[in-house]
PALUM-934072 format. One record per residue (C-alpha): residue in one letter; residue number from 1; x, y, z. Coordinates in Angstrom, 1 decimal, m for minus. Layout:
BEGIN
<rest = a nr = NUM u = X v = Y w = Z>
...
END
This chain:
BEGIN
<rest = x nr = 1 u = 125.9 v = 80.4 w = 220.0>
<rest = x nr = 2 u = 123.7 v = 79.6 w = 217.0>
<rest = x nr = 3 u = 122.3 v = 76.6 w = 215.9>
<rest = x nr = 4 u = 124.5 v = 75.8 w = 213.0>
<rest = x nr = 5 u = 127.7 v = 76.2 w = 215.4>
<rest = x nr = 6 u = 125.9 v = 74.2 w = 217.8>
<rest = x nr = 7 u = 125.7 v = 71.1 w = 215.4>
<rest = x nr = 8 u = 129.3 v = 71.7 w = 214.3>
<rest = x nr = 9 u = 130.6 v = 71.4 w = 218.2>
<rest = x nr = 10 u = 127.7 v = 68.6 w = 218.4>
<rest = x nr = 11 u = 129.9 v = 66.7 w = 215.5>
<rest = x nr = 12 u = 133.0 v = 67.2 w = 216.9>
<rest = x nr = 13 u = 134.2 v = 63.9 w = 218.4>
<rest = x nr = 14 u = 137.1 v = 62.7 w = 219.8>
<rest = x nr = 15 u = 139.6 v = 60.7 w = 218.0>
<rest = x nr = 16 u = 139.9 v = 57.3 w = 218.3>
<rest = x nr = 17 u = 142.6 v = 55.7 w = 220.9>
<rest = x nr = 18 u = 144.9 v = 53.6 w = 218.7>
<rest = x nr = 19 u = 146.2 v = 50.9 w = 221.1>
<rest = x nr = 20 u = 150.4 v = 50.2 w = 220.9>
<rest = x nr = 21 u = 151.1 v = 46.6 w = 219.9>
<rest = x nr = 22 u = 151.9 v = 45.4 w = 223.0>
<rest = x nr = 23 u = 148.3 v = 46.7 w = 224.3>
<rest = x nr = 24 u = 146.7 v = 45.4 w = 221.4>
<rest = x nr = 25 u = 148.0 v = 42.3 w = 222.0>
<rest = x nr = 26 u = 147.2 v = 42.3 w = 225.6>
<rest = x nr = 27 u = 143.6 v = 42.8 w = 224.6>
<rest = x nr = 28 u = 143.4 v = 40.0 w = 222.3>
<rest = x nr = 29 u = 144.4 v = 37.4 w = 224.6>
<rest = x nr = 30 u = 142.6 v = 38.4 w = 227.6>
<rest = x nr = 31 u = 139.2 v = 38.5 w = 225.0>
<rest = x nr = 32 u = 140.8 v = 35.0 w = 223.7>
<rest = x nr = 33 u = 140.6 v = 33.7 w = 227.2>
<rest = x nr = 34 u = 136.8 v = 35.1 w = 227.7>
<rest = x nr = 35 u = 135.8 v = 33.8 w = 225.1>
<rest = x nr = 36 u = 136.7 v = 30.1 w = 225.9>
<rest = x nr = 37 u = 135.3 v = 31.1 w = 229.3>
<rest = x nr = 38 u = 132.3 v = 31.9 w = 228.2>
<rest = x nr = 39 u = 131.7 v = 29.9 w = 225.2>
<rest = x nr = 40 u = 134.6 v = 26.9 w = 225.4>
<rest = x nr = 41 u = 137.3 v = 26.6 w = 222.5>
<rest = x nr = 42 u = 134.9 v = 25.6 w = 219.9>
<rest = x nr = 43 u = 134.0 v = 29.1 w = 219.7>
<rest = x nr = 44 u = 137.3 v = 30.6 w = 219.3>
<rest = x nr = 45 u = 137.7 v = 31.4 w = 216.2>
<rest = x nr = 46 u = 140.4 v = 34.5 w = 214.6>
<rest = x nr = 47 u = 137.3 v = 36.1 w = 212.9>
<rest = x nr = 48 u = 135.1 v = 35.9 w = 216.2>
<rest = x nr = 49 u = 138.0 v = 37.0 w = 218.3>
<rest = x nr = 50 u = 138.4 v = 40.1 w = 216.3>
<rest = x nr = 51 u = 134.5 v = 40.9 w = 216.2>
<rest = x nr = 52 u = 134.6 v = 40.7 w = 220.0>
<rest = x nr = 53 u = 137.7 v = 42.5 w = 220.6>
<rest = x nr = 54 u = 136.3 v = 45.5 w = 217.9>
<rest = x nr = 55 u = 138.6 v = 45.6 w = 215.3>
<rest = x nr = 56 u = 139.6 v = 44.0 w = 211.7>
<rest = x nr = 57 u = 140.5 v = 40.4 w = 211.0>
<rest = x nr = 58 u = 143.7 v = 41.2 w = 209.5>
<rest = x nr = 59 u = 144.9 v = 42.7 w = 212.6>
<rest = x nr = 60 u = 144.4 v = 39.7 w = 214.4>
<rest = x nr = 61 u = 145.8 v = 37.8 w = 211.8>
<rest = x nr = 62 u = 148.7 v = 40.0 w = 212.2>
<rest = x nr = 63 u = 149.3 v = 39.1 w = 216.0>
<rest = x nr = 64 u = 149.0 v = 35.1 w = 215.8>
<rest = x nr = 65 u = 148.9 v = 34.4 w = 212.0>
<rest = x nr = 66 u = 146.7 v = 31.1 w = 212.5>
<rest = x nr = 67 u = 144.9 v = 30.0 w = 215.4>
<rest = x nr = 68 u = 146.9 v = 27.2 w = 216.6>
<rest = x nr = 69 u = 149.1 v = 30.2 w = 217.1>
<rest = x nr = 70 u = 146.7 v = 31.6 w = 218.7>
<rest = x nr = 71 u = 146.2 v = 28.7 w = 221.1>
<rest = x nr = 72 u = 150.3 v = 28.6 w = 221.8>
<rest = x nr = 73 u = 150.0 v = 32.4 w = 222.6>
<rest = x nr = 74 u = 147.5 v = 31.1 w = 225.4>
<rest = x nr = 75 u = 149.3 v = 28.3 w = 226.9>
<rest = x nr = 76 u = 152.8 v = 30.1 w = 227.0>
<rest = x nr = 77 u = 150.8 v = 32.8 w = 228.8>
<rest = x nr = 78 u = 149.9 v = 30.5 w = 231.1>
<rest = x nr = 79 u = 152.9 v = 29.0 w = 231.8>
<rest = x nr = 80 u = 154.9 v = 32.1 w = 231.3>
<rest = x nr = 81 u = 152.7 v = 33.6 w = 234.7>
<rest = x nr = 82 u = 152.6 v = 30.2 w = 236.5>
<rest = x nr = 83 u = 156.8 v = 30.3 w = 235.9>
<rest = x nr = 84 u = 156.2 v = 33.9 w = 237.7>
<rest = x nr = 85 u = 154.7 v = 33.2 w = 240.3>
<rest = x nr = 86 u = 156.9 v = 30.2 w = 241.5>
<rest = x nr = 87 u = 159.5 v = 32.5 w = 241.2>
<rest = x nr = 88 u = 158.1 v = 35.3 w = 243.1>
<rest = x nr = 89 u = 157.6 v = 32.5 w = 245.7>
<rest = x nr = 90 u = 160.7 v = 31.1 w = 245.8>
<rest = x nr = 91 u = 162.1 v = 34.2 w = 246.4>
<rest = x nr = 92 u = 160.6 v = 34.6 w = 250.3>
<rest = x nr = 93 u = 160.1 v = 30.6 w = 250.7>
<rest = x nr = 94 u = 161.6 v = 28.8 w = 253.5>
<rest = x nr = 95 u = 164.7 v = 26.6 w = 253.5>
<rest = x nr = 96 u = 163.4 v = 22.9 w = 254.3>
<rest = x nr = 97 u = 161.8 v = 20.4 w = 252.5>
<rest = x nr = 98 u = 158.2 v = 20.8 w = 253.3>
<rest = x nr = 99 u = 158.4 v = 24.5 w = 252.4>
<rest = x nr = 100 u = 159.6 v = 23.9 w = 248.8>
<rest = x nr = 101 u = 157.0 v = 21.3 w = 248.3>
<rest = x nr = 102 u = 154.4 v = 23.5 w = 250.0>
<rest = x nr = 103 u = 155.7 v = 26.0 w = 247.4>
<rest = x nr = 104 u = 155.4 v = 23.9 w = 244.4>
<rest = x nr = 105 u = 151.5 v = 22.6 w = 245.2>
<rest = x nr = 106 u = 150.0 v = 25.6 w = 245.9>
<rest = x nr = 107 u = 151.5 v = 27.7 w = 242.7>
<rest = x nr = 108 u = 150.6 v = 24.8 w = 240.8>
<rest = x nr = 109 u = 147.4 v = 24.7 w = 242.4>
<rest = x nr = 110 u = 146.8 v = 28.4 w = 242.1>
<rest = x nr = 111 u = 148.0 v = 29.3 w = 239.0>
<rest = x nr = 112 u = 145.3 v = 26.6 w = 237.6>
<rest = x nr = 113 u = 142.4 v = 27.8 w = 240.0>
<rest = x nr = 114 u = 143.3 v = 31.0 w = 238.5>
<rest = x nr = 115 u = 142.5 v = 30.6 w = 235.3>
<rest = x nr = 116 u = 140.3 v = 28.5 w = 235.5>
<rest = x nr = 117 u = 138.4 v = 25.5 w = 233.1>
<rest = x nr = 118 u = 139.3 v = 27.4 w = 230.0>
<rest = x nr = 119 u = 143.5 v = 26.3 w = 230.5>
<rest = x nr = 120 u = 142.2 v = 22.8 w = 230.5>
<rest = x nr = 121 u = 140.4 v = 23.3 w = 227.4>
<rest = x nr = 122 u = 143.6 v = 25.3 w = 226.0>
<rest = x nr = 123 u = 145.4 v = 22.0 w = 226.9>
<rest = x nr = 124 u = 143.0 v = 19.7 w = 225.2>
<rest = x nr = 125 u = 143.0 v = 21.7 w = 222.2>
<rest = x nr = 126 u = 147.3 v = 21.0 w = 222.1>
<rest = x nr = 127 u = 147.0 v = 17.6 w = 222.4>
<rest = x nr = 128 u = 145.2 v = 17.2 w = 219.2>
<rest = x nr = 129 u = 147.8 v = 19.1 w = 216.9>
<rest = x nr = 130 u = 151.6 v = 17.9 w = 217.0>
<rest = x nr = 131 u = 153.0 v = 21.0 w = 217.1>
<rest = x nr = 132 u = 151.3 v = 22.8 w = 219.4>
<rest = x nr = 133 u = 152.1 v = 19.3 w = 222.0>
<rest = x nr = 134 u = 155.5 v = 20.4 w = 221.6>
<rest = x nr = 135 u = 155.3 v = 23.4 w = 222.8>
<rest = x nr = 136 u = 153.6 v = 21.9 w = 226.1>
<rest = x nr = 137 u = 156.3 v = 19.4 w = 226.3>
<rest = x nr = 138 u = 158.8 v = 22.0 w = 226.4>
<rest = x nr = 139 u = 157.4 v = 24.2 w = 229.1>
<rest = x nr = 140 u = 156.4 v = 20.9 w = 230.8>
<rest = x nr = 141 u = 160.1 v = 20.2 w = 230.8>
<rest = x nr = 142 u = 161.2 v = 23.3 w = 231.9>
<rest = x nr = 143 u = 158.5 v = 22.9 w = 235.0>
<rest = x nr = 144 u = 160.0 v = 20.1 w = 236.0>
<rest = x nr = 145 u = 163.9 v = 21.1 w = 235.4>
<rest = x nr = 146 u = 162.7 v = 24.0 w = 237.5>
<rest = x nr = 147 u = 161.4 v = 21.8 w = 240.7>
<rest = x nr = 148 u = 164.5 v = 19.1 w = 239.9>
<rest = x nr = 149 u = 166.9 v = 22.1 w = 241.0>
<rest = x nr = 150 u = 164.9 v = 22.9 w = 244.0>
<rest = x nr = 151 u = 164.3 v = 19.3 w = 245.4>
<rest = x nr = 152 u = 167.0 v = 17.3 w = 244.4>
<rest = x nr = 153 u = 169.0 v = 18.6 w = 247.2>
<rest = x nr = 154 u = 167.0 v = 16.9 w = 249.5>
<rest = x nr = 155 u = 167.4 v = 13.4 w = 248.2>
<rest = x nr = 156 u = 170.2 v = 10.8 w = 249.2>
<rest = x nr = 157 u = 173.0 v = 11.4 w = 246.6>
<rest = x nr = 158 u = 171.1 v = 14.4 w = 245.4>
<rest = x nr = 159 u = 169.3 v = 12.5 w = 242.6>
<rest = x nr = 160 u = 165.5 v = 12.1 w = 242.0>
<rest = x nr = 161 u = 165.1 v = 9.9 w = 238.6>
<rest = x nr = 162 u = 163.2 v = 11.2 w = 235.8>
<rest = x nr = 163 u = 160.0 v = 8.9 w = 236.1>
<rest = x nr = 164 u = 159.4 v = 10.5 w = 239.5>
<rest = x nr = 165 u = 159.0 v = 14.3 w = 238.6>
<rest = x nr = 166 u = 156.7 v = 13.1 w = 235.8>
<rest = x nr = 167 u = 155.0 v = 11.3 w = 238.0>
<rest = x nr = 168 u = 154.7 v = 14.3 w = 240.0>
<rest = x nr = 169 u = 153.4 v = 16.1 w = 237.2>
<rest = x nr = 170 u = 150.6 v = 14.2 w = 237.0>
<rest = x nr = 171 u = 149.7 v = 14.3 w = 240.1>
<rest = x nr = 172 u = 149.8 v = 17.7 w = 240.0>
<rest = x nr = 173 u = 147.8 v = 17.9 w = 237.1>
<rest = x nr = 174 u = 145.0 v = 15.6 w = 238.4>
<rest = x nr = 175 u = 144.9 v = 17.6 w = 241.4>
<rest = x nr = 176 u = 144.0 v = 20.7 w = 240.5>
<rest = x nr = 177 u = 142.3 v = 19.9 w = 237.8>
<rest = x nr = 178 u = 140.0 v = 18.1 w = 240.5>
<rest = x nr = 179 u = 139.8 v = 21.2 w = 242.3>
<rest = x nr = 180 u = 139.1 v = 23.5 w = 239.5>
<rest = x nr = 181 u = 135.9 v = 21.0 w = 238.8>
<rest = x nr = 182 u = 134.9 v = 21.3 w = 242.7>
<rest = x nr = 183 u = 135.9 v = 17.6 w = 243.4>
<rest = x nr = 184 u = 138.0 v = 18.6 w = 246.1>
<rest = x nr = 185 u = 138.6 v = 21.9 w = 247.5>
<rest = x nr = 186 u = 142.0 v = 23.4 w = 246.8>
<rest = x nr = 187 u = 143.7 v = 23.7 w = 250.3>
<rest = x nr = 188 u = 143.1 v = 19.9 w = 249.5>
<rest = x nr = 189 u = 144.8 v = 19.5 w = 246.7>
<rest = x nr = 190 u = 147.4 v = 21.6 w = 247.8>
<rest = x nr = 191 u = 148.0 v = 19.2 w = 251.0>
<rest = x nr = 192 u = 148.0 v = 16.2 w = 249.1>
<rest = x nr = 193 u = 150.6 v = 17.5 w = 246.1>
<rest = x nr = 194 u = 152.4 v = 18.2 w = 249.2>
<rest = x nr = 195 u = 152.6 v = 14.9 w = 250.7>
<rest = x nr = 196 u = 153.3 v = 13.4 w = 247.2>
<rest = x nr = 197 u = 156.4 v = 15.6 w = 246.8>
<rest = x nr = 198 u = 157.8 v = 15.1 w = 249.8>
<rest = x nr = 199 u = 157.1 v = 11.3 w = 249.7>
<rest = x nr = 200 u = 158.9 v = 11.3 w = 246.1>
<rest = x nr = 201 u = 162.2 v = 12.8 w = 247.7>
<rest = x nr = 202 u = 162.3 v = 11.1 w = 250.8>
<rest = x nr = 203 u = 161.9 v = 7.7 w = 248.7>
<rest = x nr = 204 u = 164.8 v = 8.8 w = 246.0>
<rest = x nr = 205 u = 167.7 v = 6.6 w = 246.2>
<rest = x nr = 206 u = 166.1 v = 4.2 w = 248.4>
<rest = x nr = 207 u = 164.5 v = 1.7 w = 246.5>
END
């Protein structure tokens, strides 16, 4: 071979792999969450997401528009795979009580762990913007619709008021945000979720 076709099969190169939408999109998010990972949500930025993902700002403009969209993306991702999981769960859980509270606490529990600090920055970053608090309102209600139908059953007269699944929220909230900062270890907070759980039904009706 001689040297000039040697540099023209030298300057072949392979043409770039464009991504489909869906992939695209799936790459975006999972840099979004690195990012706050790595450098919290201050840093997360559309034009800094799209340096560290490779590609133009206008395409990530394209995806979330703004980036309190961007930050809705985030939390309905994580809510959307937390919903998964409980329901993958449910699906090979016991019948009694305890196992639909042990259920419950350790899906909460691990779906935080999981993702770690960056979901409670992601949830910080909501409060501040009336909007986007909507959005965690509505999957919050949905959450607790969700465990309403599963424990309700289990209370006198089948009712559990509303106070006491928010209640329960919290709890869960504090909980494994207490874990995900070390406080306590998670089979911890799984244990006492538990107990609060079953405690709430058991007391429904009673007082």
């Amino acid at each position: 071979m001689s040297s000039t076709e040697n540099s023209k099969s030298v300057a072949v190169t392979r043409p770039r792999v464009r991504l489909s939408r869906e992939d695209r999109h799936q790459q975006l998010v999972s840099m979004a969450w690195a990012i706050i990972r790595q450098e919290g949500t201050e840093a997360l930025t559309l034009g800094y997401l799209a340096e560290r993902s490779g590609v133009t700002k206008p395409v990530v403009y394209d995806h979330f528009g703004t980036r309190s969209g961007l930050l809705a993306v985030l939390y309905q991702e994580y809510d959307q795979r937390h919903n998964e999981q409980m329901d993958a769960a449910l699906a090979q859980s016991g019948e009694t009580l305890t196992d639909k509270a042990a259920l419950i606490a350790a899906s909460y529990v691990d779906c935080v762990l999981h993702q770690g600090r960056e979901v409670g920055d992601v949830m910080a970053a909501l409060t501040g913007t009336p909007e986007l608090e909507k959005i965690k309102r509505e999957c919050e209600v949905l959450f607790v619709e969700k465990c309403r139908k599963m424990l309700s059953p289990f209370a006198e007269h089948g009712v559990i008021s509303p106070a006491s699944f928010w209640g329960m929220l919290g709890a869960a909230e504090a909980l494994s945000f207490a874990a995900g900062r070390g406080d306590i270890d998670a089979d911890e907070a799984k244990h006492e979720l538990l107990k609060t759980i079953v405690s709430m039904v058991e007391r429904a009706g009673k007082s």
